[in-house]
C-alpha positions in Angstrom: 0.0 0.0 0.0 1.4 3.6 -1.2 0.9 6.4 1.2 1.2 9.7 -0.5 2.4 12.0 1.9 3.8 15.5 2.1 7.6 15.5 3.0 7.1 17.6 6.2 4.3 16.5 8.5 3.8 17.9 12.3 4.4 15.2 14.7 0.5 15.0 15.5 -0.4 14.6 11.4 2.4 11.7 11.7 0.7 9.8 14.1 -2.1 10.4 12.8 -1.8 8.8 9.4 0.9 5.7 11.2 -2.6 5.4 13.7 -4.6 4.7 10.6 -2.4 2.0 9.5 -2.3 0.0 13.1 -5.7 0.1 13.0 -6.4 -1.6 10.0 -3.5 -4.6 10.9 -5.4 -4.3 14.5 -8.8 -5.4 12.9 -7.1 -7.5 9.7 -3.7 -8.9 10.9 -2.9 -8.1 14.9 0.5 -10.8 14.5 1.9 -8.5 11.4 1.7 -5.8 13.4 3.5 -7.2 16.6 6.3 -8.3 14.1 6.3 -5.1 12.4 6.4 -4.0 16.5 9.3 -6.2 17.3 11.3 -5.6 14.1 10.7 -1.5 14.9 12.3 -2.4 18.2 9.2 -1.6 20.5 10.0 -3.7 23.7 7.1 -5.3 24.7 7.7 -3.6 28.0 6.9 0.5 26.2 3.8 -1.9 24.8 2.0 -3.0 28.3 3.5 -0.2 30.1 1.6 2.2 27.6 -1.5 -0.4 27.3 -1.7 -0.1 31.0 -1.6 3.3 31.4 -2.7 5.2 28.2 -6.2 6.5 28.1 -6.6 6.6 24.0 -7.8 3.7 21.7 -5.0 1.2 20.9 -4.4 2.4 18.0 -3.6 5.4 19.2 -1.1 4.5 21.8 0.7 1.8 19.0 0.8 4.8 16.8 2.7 7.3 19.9 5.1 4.2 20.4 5.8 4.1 16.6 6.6 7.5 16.1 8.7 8.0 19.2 10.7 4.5 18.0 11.2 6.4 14.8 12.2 9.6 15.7 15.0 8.1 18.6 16.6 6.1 15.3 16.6 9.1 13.3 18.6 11.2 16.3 20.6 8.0 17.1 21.4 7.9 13.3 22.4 12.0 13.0 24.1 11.3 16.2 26.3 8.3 15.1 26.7 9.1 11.3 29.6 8.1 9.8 31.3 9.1 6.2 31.0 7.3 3.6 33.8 4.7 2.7 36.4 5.8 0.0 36.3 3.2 -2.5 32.9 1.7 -1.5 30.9 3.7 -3.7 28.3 1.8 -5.8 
């Protein structure tokens, strides 16, 4: 499924649109989405803890957890970059 989205989108449009997804894999495939959890690298801890605790729909909180996952890769990422390989190019 393509999602045509603009390249700058406020954190609340982001989980917005990634809370649409998790709600369709919620009511069609719940297992894809724990995989696609796991492979994100939400711990199953930041799941209950949030499931215990969060007062919005599911899909909702899976859709917080997502974003914050993503956005601590992308500062890990900027944070750890490295330059490029001479010689490696492709």
């Amino acid at each position: 499924m393509d999602i045509d989205l603009p390249l700058e989108l406020s954190d609340e449009e982001m989980i917005k649109q990634i809370a649409f997804r998790v709600e369709k894999m919620l009511r069609g495939d719940p297992d894809l989405l724990m995989s696609y959890l796991y492979r994100l690298d939400v711990t199953q801890k930041r799941i209950k803890e949030a499931m215990e605790t969060s007062i919005m729909p599911a899909h909702v909180t899976f859709a917080n957890l997502i974003w914050e996952r993503q956005k601590q890769r992308i500062a890990t990422r900027k944070k750890y970059k490295q330059d490029p390989i001479e010689g490696w190019e492709f």
